[in-house]
C-alpha positions in Angstrom: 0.2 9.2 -8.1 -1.9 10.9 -5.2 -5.3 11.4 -3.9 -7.4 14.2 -2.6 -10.5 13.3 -1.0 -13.5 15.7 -0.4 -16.7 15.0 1.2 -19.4 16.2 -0.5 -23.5 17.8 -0.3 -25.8 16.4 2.5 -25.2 12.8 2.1 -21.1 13.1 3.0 -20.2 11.0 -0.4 -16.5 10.9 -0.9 -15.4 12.6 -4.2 -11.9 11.6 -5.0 -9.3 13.3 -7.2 -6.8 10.9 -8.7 -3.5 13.0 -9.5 -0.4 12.2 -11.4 2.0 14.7 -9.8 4.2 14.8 -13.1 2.2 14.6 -16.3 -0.5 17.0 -14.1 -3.3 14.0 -15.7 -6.0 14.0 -13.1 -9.6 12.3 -13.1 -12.5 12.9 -10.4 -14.2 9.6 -9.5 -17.8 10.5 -8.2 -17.9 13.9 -8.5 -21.0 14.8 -5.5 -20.2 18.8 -4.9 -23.9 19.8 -4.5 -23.4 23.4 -3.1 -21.3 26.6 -4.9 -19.0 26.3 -2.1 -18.0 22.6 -2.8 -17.9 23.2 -6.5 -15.4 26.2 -5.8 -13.1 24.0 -3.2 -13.0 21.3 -5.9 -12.2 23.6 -8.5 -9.6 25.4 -6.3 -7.8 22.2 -5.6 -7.4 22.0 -9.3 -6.3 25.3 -10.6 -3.9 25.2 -7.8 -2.3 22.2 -8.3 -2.0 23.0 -12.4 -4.3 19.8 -12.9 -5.8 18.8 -15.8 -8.9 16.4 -16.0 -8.7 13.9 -18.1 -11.8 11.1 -17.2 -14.9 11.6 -14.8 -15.6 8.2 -13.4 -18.9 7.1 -11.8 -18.6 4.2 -9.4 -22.7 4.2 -10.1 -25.1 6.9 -11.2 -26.9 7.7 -7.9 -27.8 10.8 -7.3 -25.3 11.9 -4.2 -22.4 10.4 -6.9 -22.9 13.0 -10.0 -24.3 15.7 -8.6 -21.1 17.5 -10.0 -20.9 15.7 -12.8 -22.6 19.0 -15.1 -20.3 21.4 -13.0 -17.2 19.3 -13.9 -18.2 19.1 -18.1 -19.2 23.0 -18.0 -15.4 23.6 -16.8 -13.5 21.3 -18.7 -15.6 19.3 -21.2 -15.2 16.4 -20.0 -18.7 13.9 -20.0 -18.6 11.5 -17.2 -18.5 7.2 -17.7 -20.1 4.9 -15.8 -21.5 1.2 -16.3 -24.8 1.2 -18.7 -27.0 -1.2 -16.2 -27.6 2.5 -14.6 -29.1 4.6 -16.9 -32.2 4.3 -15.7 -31.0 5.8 -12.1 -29.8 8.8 -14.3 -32.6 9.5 -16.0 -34.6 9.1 -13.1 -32.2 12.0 -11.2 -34.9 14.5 -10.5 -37.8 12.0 -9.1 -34.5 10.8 -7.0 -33.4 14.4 -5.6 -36.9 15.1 -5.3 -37.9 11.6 -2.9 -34.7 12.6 -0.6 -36.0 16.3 -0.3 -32.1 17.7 -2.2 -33.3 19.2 -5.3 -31.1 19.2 -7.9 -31.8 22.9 -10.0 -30.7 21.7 -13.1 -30.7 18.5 -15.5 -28.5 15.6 -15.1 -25.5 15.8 -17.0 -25.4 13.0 -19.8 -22.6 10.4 -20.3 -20.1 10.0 -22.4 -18.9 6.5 -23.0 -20.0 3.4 -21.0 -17.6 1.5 -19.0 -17.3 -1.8 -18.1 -14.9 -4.2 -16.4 -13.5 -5.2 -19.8 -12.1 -1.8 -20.2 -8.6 -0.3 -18.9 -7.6 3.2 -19.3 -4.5 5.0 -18.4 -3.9 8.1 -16.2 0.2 9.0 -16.7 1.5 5.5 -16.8 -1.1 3.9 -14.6 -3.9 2.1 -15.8 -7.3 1.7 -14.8 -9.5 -1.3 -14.5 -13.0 -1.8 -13.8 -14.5 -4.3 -11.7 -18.3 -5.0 -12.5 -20.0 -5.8 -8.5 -23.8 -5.2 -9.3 -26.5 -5.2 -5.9 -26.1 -1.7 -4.5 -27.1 -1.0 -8.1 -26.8 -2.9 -11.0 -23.9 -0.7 -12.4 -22.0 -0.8 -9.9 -18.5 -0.6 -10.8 -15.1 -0.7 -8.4 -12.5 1.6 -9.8 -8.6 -0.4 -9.6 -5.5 0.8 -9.8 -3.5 -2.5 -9.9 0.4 -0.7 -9.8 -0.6 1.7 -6.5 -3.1 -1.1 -4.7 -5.9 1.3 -4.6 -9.7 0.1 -5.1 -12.4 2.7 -5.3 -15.2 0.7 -4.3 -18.0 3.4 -4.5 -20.7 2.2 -2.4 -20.1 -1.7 -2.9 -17.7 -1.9 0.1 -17.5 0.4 3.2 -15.3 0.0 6.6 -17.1 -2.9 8.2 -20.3 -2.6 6.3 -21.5 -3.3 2.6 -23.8 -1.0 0.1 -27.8 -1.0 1.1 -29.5 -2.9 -1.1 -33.3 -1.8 0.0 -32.9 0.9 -3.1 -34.4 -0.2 -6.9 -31.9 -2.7 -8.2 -30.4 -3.8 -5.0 -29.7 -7.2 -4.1 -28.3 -8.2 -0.9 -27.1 -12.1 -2.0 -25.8 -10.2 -5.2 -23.5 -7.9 -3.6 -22.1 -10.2 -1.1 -21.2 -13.1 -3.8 -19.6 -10.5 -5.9 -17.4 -8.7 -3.2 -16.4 -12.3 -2.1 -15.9 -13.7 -5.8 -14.2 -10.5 -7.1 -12.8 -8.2 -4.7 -11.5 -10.6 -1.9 -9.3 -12.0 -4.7 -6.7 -8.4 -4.6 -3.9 -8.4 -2.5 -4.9 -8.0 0.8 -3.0 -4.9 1.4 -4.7 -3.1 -1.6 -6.2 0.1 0.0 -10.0 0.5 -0.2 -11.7 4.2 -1.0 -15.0 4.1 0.1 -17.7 6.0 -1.5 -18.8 7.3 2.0 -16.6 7.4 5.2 -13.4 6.1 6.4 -11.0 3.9 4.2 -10.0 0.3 4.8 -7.9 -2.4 3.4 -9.0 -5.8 1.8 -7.5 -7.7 4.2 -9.4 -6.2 7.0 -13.1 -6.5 5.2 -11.9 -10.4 5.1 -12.0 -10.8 8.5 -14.0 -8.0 10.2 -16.5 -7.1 7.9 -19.7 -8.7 9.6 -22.1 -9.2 6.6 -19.1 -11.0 4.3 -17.9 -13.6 7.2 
């Protein structure tokens, strides 16, 4: 299993690609190519590598997360998931783009299925688990590959930092319980893929992360 990371429209999200190198599955979790030229590198990376997507994952339905999410069905057919506490952010996309000054020049792309942390699906012979951490926004899920140690933790945990929680549904005393209730209970050598910036490890947020000590 591998990863490709790009980083994506005016807000410098991290879109990852989550390949498995011999059944050629592949899903995109928070798909944020804003510009032709980001929707075209994604897509090269793709063709290239024979790839075919199976799932589009958001981590939460913000607006820097699914900006690609339309490009990605248009090409594939493939509707995006994400956690149903956030369907309100989606359907409140344009007033969003519109309040950071990015418009967005076409609608949001509906979901497909709700996810929740209940659910597991598989991508070759890995599976995927969710892991509900509300207080960036209340959908806010962290994406978990148990067999490779790898947590996608969208904009719930960064390098040293947490999500803001100054945005509608936020909630500092939230997102800190639920990091240190549910996340700080993984292996401490389970990789974390931040939704923006660099990665970090479990381990590491335990002791250096100043908002969680």
């Amino acid at each position: 299993m591998k990863v490709k990371k790009f980083i994506f429209n005016p807000f410098q999200e991290n879109t990852y690609l989550v390949y498995d190198e011999q059944t050629k599955e592949a899903l995109v979790i928070d798909c944020g190519c804003y510009s032709q030229e980001e929707k075209e590198e994604l897509l090269d990376f793709i063709q290239q590598n024979n790839l075919t997507i199976k799932y589009v994952l958001n981590t939460h339905l913000h607006m820097d997360h699914v900006f690609g999410n339309r490009f990605l069905y248009k090409q594939f057919g493939v509707k995006p998931q994400a956690h149903k506490n956030d369907i309100g952010l989606l359907e409140r996309m344009q007033e969003q783009s519109l309040a950071f000054g990015v418009p967005i020049n076409e609608e949001e792309q509906p979901l497909g299925n709700y996810i929740d942390e209940n659910d597991t699906l598989i991508l070759g012979e890995s599976p995927i688990q969710f892991i509900h951490v509300p207080g960036h926004s209340q959908g806010s899920l962290c994406v978990y590959f148990k067999k490779e140690n790898w947590l996608f933790s969208g904009d719930v945990l960064f390098l040293r930092c947490i999500g803001r929680t100054d945005l509608p549904g936020g909630n500092f005393s939230q997102l800190t319980e639920g990091i240190r209730q549910k996340l700080f209970i993984l292996p401490e050598e389970t990789k974390v893929f931040a939704g923006h910036g660099f990665d970090t490890s479990i381990g590491y947020e335990k002791i250096n992360n100043p908002f969680l000590l």
